[in-house]
Every structure is written in C-alpha cells, then in structure tokens.
N, C-alpha and C positions, 0 to 999 in steps of 0.2 A: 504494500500500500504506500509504500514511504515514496518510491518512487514514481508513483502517480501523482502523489500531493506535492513532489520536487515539480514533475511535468509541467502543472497548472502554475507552479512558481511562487509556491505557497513552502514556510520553511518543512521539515522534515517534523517534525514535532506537531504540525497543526492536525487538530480535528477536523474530518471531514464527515460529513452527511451526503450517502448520494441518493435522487431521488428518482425515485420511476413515476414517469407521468402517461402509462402503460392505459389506465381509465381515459383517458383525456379525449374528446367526443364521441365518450360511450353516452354520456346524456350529460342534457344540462345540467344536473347536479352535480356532474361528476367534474365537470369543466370550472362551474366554477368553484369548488374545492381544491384548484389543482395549482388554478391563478391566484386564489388567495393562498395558499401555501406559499407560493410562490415570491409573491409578492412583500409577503412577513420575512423573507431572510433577509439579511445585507451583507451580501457578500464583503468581504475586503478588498480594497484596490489593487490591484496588481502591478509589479512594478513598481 
C-alpha cells in the first residue's frame, strides 16, 4: 500500500480510504449518496 500512497504523492505514513463508487446510477438514491460522500472529504493538496 505504501507504494501507492508514495504514487499519489502522499508521504508513506499517510492514511488512505479508497472508495468504490460501484452503486453510482444504480438509482437516485444511490447517486446521491455517493456525491455527498464524496463531497465530505478534502483531500490534501498535492505537491
């Protein structure tokens, strides 16, 4: 995993969450659950 989280350019040590957005126009509820999931993270900047 480490070397996925270097990939993205994120240090070695960081936490990651990966997400499956697998439901996503399976119906509108699922859509939007997926956006608001979505939407709640904040990624870090990169670089």
């Amino acid at each position: 995993m480490a070397a996925l989280v270097e990939w993205v350019g994120l240090p070695p040590e960081a936490r990651v969450l990966i997400v499956s957005c697998h439901d996503l126009s399976f119906s509108q509820a699922a859509n939007v659950a997926v956006y608001d999931s979505l939407r709640r993270v904040s990624p870090p900047p990169l670089g």
